[in-house]
Each structure stands twice: as structure tokens, then as C-alpha cells.
DSSP file (Angstrom, degrees, kcal/mol; ACC not computed):
  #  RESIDUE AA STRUCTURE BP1 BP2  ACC     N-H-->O    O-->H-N    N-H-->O    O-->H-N    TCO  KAPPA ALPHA  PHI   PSI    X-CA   Y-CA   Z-CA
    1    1 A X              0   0    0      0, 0.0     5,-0.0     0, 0.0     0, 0.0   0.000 360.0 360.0 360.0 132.0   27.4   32.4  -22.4
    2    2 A X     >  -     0   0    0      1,-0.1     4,-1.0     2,-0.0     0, 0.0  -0.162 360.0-119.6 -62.5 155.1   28.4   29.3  -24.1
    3    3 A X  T  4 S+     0   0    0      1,-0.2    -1,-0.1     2,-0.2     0, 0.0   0.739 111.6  66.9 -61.9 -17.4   27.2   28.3  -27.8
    4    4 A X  T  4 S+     0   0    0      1,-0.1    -1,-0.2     3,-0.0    -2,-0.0   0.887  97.3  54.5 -80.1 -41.7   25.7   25.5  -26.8
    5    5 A X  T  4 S+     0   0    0      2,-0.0    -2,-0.2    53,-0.0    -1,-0.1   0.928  83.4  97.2 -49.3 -63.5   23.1   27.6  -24.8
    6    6 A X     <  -     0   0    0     -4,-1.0     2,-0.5     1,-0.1    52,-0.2   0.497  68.8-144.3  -8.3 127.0   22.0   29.7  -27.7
    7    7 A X  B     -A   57   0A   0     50,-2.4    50,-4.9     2,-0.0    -1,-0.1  -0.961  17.3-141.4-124.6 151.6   18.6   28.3  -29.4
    8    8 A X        -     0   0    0     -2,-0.5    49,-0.3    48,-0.2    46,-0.0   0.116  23.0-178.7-101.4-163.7   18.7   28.8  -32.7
    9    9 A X        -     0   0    0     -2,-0.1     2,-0.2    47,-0.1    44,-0.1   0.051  18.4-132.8 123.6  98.4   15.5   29.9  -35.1
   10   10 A X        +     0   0    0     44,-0.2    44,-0.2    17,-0.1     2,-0.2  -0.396  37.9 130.3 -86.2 152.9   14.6   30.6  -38.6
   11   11 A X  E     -B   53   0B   0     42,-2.0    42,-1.1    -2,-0.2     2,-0.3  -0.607  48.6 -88.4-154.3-163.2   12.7   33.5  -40.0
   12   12 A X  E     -BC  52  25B   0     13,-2.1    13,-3.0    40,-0.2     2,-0.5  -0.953  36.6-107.7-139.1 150.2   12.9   36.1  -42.8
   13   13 A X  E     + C   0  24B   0     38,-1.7    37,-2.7    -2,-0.3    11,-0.2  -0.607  40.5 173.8 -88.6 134.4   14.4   39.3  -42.7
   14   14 A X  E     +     0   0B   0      9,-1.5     2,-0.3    -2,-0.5    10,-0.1   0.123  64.9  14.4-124.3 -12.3   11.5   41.8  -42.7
   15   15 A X  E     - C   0  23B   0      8,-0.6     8,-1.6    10,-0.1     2,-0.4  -0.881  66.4-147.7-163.4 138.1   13.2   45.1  -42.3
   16   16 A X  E     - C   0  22B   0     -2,-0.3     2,-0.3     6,-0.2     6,-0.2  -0.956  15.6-158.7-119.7 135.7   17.1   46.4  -42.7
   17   17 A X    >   -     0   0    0      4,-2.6     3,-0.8    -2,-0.4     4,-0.4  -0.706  26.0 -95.5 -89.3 172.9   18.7   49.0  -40.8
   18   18 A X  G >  S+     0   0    0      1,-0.3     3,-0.8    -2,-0.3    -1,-0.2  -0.239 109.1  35.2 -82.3 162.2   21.7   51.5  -40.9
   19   19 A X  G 3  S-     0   0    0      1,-0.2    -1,-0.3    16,-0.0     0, 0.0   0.529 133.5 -66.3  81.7   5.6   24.6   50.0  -39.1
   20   20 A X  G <  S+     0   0    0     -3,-0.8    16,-0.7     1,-0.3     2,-0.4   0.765  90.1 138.0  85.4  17.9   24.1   46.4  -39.9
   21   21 A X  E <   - D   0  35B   0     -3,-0.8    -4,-2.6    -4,-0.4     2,-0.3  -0.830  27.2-168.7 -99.1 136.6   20.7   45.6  -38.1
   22   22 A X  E     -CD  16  34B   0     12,-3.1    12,-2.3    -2,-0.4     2,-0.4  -0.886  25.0-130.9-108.4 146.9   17.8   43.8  -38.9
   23   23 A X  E     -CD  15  33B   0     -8,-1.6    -9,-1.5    -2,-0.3    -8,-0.6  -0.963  28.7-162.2 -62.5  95.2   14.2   42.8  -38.2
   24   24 A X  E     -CD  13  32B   0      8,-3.5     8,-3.2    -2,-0.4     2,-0.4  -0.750   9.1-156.8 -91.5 138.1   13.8   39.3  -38.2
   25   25 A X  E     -CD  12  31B   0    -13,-3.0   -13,-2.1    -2,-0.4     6,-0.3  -0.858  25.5-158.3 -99.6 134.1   10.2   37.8  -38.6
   26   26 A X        -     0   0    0      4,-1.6    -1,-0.1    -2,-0.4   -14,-0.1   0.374  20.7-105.2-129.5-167.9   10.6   34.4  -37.2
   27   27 A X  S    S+     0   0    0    -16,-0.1   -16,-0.1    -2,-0.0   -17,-0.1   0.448 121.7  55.1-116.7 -17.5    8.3   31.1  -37.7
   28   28 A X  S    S-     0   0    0      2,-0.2   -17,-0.1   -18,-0.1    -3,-0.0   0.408 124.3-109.4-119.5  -8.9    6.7   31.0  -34.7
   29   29 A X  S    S+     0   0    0      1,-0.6     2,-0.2     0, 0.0   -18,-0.0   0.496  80.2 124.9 109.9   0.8    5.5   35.0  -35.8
   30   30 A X        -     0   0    0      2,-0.0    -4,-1.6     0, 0.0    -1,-0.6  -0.520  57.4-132.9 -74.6 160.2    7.6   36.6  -33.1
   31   31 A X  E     -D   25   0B   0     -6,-0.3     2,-0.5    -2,-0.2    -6,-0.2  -0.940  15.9-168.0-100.6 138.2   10.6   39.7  -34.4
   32   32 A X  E     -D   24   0B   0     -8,-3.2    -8,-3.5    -2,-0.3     2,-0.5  -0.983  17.9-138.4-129.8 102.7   14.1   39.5  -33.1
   33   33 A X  E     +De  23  64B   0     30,-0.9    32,-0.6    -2,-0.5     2,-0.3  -0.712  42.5 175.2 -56.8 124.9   16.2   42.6  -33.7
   34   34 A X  E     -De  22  65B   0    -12,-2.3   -12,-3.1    -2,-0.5    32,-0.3  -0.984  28.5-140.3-152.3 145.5   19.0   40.9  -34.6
   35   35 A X  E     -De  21  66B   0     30,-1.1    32,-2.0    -2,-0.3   -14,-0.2  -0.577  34.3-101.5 -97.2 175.0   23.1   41.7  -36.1
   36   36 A X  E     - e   0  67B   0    -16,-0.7     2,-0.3    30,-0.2    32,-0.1  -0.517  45.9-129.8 -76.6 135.3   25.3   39.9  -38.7
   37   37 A X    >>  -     0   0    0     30,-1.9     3,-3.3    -2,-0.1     4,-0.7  -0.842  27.7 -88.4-107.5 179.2   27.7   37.8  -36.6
   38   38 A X  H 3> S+     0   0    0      1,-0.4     4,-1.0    -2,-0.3    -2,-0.1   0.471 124.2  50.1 -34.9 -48.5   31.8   37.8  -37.2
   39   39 A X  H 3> S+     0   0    0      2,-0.2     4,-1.2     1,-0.1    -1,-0.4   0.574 111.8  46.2-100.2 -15.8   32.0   35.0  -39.8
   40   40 A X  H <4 S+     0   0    0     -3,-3.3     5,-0.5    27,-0.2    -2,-0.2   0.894 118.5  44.4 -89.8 -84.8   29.0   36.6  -42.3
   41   41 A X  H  < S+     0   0    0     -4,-0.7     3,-0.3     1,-0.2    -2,-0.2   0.582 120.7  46.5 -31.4 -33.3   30.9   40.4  -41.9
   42   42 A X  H  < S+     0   0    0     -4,-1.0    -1,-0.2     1,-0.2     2,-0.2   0.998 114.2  39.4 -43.6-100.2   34.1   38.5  -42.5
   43   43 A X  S  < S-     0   0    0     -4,-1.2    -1,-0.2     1,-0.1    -2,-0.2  -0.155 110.8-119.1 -47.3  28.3   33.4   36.4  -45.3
   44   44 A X        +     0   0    0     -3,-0.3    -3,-0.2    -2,-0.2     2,-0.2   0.424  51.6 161.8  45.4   8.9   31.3   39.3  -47.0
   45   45 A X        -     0   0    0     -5,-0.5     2,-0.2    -6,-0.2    -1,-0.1  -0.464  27.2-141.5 -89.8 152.5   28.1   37.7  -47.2
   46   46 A X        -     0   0    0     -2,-0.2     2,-0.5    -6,-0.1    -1,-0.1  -0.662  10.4-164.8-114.7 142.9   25.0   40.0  -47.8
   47   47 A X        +     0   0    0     -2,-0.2     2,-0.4     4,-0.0     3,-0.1  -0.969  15.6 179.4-134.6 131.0   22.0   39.6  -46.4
   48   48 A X    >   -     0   0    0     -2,-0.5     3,-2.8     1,-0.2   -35,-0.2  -0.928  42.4 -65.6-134.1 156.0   19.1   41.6  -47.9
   49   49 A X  T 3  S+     0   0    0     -2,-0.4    -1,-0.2     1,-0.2   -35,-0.2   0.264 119.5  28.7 -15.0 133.1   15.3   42.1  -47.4
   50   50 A X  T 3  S+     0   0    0    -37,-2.7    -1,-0.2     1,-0.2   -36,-0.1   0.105  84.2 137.0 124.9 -63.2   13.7   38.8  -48.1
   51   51 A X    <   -     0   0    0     -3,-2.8   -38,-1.7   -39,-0.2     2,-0.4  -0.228  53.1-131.5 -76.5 145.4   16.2   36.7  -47.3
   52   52 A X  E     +B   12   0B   0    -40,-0.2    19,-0.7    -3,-0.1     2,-0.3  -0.696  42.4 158.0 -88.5 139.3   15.6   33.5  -45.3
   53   53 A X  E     -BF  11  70B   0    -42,-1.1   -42,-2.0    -2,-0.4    17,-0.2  -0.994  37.8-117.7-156.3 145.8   18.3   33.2  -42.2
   54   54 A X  E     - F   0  69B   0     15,-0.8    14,-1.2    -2,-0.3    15,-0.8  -0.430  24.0-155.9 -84.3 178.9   18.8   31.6  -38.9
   55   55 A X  E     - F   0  67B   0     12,-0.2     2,-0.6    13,-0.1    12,-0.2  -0.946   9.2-144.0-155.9 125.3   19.0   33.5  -36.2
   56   56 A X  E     - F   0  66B   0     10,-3.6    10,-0.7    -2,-0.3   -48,-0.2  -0.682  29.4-174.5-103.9 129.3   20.9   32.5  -32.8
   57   57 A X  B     -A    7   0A   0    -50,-4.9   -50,-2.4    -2,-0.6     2,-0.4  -0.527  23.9-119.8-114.3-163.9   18.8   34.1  -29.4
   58   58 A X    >   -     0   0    0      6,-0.5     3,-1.7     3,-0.4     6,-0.1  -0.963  15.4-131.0-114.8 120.9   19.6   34.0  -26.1
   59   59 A X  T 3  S+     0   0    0     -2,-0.4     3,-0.3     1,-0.3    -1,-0.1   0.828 104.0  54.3 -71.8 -45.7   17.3   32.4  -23.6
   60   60 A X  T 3  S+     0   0    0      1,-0.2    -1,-0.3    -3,-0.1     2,-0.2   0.546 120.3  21.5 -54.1 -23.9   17.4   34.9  -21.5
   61   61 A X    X   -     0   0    0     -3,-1.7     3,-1.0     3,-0.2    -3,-0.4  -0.688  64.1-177.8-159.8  90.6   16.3   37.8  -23.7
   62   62 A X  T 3  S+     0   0    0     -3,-0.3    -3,-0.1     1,-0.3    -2,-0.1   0.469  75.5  67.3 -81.0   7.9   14.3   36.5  -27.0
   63   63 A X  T 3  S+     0   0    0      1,-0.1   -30,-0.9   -31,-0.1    -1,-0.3   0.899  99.8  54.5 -92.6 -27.1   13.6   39.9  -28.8
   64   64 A X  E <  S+e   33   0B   0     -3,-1.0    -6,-0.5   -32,-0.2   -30,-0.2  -0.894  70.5 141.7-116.4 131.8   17.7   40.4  -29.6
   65   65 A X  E     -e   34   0B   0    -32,-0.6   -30,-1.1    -2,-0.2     2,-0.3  -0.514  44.3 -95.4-146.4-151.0   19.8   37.8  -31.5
   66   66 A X  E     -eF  35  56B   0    -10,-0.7   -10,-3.6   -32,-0.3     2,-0.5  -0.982  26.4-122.3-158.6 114.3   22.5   37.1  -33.9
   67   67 A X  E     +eF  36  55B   0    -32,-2.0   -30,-1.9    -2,-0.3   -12,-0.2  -0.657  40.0 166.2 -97.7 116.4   22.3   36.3  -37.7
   68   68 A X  E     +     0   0B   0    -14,-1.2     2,-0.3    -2,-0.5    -1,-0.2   0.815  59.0  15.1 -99.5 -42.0   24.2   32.7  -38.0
   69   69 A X  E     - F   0  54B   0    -15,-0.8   -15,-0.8   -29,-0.0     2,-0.5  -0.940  57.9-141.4-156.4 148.6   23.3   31.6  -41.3
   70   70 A X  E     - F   0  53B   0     -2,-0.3   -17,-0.2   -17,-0.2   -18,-0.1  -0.937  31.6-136.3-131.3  96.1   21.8   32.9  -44.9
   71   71 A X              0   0    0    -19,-0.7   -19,-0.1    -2,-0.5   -17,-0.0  -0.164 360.0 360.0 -27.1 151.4   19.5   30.1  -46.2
   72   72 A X              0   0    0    -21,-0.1    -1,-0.1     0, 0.0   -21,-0.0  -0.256 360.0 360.0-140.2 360.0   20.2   29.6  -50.3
């Protein structure tokens, strides 16, 4: 699937798991299990309980996504 497909969606991180997983709580009140992708794991950035982040899903399957971006 391209990137361009991907809808995008900000929330707050509500819950951490082992391995690199999150619960993300959404804006519209839905949760998306969702991982860090490449360029946050790369580039070392931490993402902890709390924290506001987009979150990129898939059309096809809106409970599992992808952590794009950590809001400031």
C-alpha cells in the first residue's frame, strides 16, 4: 500500500507496551494499537505515556497503525 492511502489521525498515547507498542486514544474516541515507525526508532525519539502523536492507519483495518509523528 502506498503512503498516500494511509489516513492519518491524532490522539494520545494512553497505554505503553513491552516491545515498542502502544495504545493510542484517538480524537474521534476510538484506540489504535499502534508501533513506532523506522524514522522515530532511528532517530531515537521517545515516546512516553501522555504524549500527543499522529498516528498513520490503514483504511482497511482502523484498530492497528503506525506512530508518524510526536507532537511538541
Amino acid at each position: 500500500m502506498a503512503s498516500d492511502d494511509l489516513i492519518e489521525i491524532d490522539g494520545v498515547i494512553k497505554e505503553v507496551f513491552p516491545g515498542g507498542a502502544f495504545l493510542v486514544q484517538t480524537d474521534a474516541g476510538t484506540e489504535v494499537h499502534a508501533h513506532l515507525a523506522g524514522k522515530l526508532r532511528r532517530f531515537r525519539i521517545r515516546v512516553v505515556l501522555g504524549d500527543r502523536v499522529t498516528v498513520a492507519v490503514s483504511p482497511y483495518d482502523l484498530s492497528k497503525g503506525r506512530i508518524t509523528f510526536r507532537h511538541k
